[in-house]
N, C-alpha and C positions, 0 to 999 in steps of 0.2 A: 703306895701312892697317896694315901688319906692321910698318913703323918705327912708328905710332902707337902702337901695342899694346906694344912693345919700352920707347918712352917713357913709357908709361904704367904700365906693372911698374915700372922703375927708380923711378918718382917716388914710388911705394907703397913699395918697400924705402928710398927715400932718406928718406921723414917715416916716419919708425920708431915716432915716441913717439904720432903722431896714429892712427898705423894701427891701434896695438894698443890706443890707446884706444878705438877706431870697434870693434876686434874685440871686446874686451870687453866692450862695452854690449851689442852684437849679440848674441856668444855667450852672456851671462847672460839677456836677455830670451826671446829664442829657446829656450832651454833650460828656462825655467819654464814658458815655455804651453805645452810637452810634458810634462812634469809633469805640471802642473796639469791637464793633458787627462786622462791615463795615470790620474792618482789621483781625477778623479771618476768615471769610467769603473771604475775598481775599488772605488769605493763603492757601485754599482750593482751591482756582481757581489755583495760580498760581503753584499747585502741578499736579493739574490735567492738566493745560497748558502744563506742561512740557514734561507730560508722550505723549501728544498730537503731541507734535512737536518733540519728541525725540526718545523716545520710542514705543509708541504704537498704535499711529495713533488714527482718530475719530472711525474708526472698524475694522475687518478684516475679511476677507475672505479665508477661508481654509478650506479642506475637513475635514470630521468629524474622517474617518480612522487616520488621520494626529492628529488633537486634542488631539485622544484617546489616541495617543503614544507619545505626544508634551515631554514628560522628555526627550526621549533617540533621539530627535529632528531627529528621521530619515530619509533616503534619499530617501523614495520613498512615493507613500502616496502623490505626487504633483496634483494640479492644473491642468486637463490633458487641457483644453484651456486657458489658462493663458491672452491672447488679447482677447479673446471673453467673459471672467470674465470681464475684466477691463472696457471693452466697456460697456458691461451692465449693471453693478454698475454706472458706470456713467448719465448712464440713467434713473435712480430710479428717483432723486429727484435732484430738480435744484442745494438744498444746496451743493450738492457733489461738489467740484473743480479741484480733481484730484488722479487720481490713480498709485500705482507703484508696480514692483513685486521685490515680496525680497526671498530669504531662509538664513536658519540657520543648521548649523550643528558642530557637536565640534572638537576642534582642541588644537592644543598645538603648542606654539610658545616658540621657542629657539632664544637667541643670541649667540650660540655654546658653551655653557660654564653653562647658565643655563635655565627650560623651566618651564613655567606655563600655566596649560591649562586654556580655554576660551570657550568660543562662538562665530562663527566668524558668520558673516554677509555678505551676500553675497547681493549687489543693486546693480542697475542700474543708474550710478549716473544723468544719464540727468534726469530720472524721479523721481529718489528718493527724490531729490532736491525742488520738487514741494510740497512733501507732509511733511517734514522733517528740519530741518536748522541745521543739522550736517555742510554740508560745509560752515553755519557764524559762525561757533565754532573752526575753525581749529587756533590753538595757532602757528602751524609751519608748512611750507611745503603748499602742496596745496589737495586739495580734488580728489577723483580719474578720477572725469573728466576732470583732467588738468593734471592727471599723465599718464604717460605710462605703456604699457603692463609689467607686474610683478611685480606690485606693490602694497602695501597693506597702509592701515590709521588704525594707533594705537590708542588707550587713553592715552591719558597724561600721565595716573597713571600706567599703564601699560608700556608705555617705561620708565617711571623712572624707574620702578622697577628691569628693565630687562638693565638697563644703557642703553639706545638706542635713538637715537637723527637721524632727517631727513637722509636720506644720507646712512644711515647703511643697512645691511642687514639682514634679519633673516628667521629662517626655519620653516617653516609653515608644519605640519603633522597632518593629518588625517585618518580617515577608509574612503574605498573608498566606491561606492557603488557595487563592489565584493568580500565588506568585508574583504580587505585585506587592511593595511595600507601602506600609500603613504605620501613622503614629498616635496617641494619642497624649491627653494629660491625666497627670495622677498625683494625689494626695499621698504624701508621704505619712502612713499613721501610726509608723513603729521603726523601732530599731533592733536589729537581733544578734548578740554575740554569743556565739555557741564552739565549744571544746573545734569548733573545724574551719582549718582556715579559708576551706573553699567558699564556705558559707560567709561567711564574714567581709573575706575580701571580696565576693564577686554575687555575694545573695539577692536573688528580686524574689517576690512572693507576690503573686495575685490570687484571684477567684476564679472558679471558671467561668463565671456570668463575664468579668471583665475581660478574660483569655476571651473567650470566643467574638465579644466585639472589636479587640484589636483584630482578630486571626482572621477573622469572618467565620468559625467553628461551629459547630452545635455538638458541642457535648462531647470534645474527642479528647480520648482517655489512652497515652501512650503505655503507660504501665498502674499494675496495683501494688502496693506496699503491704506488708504482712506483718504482723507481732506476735511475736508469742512469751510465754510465761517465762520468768529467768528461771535460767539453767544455772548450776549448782558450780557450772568450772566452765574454762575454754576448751576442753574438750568434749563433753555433753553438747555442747551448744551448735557447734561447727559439726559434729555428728546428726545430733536432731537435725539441722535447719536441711541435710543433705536427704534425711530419710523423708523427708516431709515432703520435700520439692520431687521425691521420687513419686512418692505415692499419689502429688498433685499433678505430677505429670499425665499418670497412667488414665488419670477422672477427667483431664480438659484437651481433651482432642484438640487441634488448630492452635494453640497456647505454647508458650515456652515459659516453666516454672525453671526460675534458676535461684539456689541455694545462696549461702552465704559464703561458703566456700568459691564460688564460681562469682559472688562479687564481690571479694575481697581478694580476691587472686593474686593481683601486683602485691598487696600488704603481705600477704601469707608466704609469697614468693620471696620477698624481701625477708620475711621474719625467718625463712632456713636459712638464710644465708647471714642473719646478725645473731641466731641459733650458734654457729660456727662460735662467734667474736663470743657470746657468753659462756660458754663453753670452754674459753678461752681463761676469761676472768676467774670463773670459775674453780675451774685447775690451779689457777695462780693461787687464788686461797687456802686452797687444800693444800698444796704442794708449802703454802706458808706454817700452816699448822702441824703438816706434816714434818718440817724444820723443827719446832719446836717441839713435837711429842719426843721425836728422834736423841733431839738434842739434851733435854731432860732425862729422859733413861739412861742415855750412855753417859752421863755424868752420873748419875745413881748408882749404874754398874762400875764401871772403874774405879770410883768413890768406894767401895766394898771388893778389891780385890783382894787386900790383906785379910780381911774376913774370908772371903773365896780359901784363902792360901791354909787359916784357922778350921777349916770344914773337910778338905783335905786332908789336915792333920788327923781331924780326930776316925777317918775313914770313911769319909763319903767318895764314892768314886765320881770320874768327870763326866760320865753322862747326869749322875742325880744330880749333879752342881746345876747344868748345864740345865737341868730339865727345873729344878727348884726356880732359878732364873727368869725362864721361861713361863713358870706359873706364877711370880711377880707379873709378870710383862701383862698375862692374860688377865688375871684381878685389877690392874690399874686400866687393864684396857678398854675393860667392859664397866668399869665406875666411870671414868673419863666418857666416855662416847654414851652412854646413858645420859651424862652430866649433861652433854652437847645436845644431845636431842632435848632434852628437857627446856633447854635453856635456845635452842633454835625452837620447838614450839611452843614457848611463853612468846619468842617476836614474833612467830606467823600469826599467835592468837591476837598479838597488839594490833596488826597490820592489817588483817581480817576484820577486827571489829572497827577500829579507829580509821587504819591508814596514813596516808601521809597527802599534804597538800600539794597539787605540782605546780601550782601557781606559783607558790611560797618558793621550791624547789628552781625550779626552771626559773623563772620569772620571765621578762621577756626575750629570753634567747631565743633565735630563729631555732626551730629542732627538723628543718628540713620537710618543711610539712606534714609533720605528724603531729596528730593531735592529742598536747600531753599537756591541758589543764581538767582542771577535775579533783579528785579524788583519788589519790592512787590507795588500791587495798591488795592483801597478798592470797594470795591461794595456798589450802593446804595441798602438799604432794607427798601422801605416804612413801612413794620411790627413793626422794634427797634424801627423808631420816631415816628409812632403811642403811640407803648408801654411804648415809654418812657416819650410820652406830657400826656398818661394818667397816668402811677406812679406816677409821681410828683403834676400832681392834686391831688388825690386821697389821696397821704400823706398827703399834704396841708391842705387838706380838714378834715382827722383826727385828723393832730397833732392841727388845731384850735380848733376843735368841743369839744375834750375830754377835756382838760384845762377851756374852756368858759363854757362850762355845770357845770361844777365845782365850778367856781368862778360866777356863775350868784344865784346857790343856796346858797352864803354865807348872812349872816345878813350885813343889810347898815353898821351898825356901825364898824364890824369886818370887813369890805372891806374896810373902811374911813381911820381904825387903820392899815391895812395889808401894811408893809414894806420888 
């Protein structure tokens, strides 16, 4: 077996040109379905990133009365300790960083001429700031911590729509909480475009001092917002935010802590089902490289049947043929798919540290409501480059075996003649 193996390396260093095309194929193919794994996988992160820092926080904290009625976002139904929540979320787990209270309620904004309702958003901005990066998103104007009383932060998409630029004023009306409807005026003192299009096309941002003079309120705090330290991958992150929301559970009697798993639900629900379609892509890549390892070898083999017919002759039977073949197959297999991983983790490390731009990428294609500007970077997944050094063996390994089996059983004389 050790002379075979000895003869079997020589015969791989002696066809040089066929090697490094086998390696080639391999290592390019190999190398994209890690990739291509690593960057849908950080398309995922950077959707769930988004809703983290923009939207939805790592959890949230709200009464359960409040949940049940979360459509018609009503004004009563709050937090009745709103600092003594905060406090003790904080206390759960080291990972927690910081908490903030927010409400929502709906409204309809006018530039006196025409009005589209929304959802306004009612924070605190020194704190909301800690949990949130609404104010590095402001395209104009300043964030409401740097604004003065009356003042509100639009979306982008939103003031366009409504022609309305820093400076302006517009009328903010709502149901109070006597059920009667109230309006007032507000200083437009910022504009905010952020990776979300909810926020963009439909964002109001007040104070609570201003929320409670429209609302008639003191102080009501529909939910709190949580942060915590970034986690290492999407699945750390989607794990922690569930173990944390448990253990916040257990500490705030009357409270409903819900995860990030349970508020991203629709996305998550969505991402098994576009899991499928990549999965899909996926395949098709392998299955392309898998072409081409195939394809390569059984040119190498057939290419060497006259020699097969020369080895025969001198008294090799047709299993060693068969088996010499076969430990080609496995040497180029395992150089090839080495090759690939190497050459798939030189682009997750590009992808990881750099990334890619998806502004630049997308540009303004509608992507169906998801929000895919940013930064896209890749995650490493030790599982792809496992499965992808064993694909490319494995093919190796048959597309030699089945050809050499074949031509080890031919007669010397028709292997001597075979052109």
């Amino acid at each position: 077996m050790g002379t075979l193996w000895k003869i079997a390396a020589r015969n791989v260093l002696r066809h040089k040109r066929r090697t490094l095309i086998t390696g080639i194929v391999m290592t390019m193919g190999i190398g994209m379905f890690i990739m291509m794994d690593s960057m849908l996988i950080g398309m995922d992160r950077l959707t769930i990133d988004n809703m983290v820092d923009y939207t939805e926080s790592f959890m949230k904290i709200r009464t359960p009365e409040y949940v049940n009625n979360l459509q018609g976002t009503p004004l009563d139904y709050g937090i009745p300790d709103p600092e003594g929540a905060m406090k003790a979320v904080l206390a759960v787990d080291r990972r927690i960083t910081a908490a903030a209270p927010r409400s929502r309620f709906v409204a309809s904004v006018s530039n006196y001429e025409d009005a589209l309702p929304t959802i306004a958003t009612v924070v605190d901005p020194a704190r909301d700031g800690a949990v949130f990066q609404l104010a590095d998103s402001m395209v104009a104007g300043a964030w409401l911590d740097a604004a003065g009383p009356g003042s509100v932060v639009l979306g982008s998409g939103l003031a366009e729509e409504l022609s309305l630029k820093v400076g302006d004023y517009v009328v903010v009306s709502a149901s109070t909480a006597y059920e009667n409807v109230n309006a007032d005026e507000y200083l437009v003192a910022g504009l905010v475009s952020s990776p979300m299009p909810e926020i963009n096309n439909g964002g109001l941002f007040m104070t609570f001092a201003a929320a409670d003079e429209l609302l008639g309120t003191s102080g009501f705090v529909s939910e709190i917002v949580v942060a915590t330290e970034r986690m290492p991958n999407l699945g750390s992150l989607l794990a922690a935010s569930s173990e944390v929301a448990a253990k916040a559970n257990k500490t705030m009697p009357g409270l409903r802590v819900d995860p990030l798993t349970e508020l991203a639900k629709d996305y998550l629900a969505m991402r098994a089902m576009k899991g499928k379609a990549s999965y899909f892509i996926i395949m098709v890549v392998l299955l392309i490289a898998a072409v081409g390892i195939v394809n390569t070898i059984l040119m190498s083999v057939y290419a060497r049947i006259r020699e097969i017919g020369v080895l025969k002759a001198y008294g090799m039977s047709p299993k060693e043929i068969q088996r010499l073949f076969t430990l080609e197959g496995i040497i180029i297999g395992a150089v090839g798919s080495a090759g690939g991983v190497l050459f798939g983790a030189a682009l997750v490390w590009y992808m990881v540290t750099t990334g890619f731009p998806m502004g630049a990428i997308v540009g303004k294609v509608d992507m169906g409501g998801l929000p895919l500007t940013g930064t896209l970077y890749g995650e490493w997944n030790p599982g792809s480059m496992a499965f992808g050094f064993a694909f490319g063996f494995v093919v190796a390994f048959i597309a030699a075996r089945i050809p050499a089996k074949r031509a080890s059983k031919m007669e010397v004389t028709d292997a001597l003649r075979f052109v």
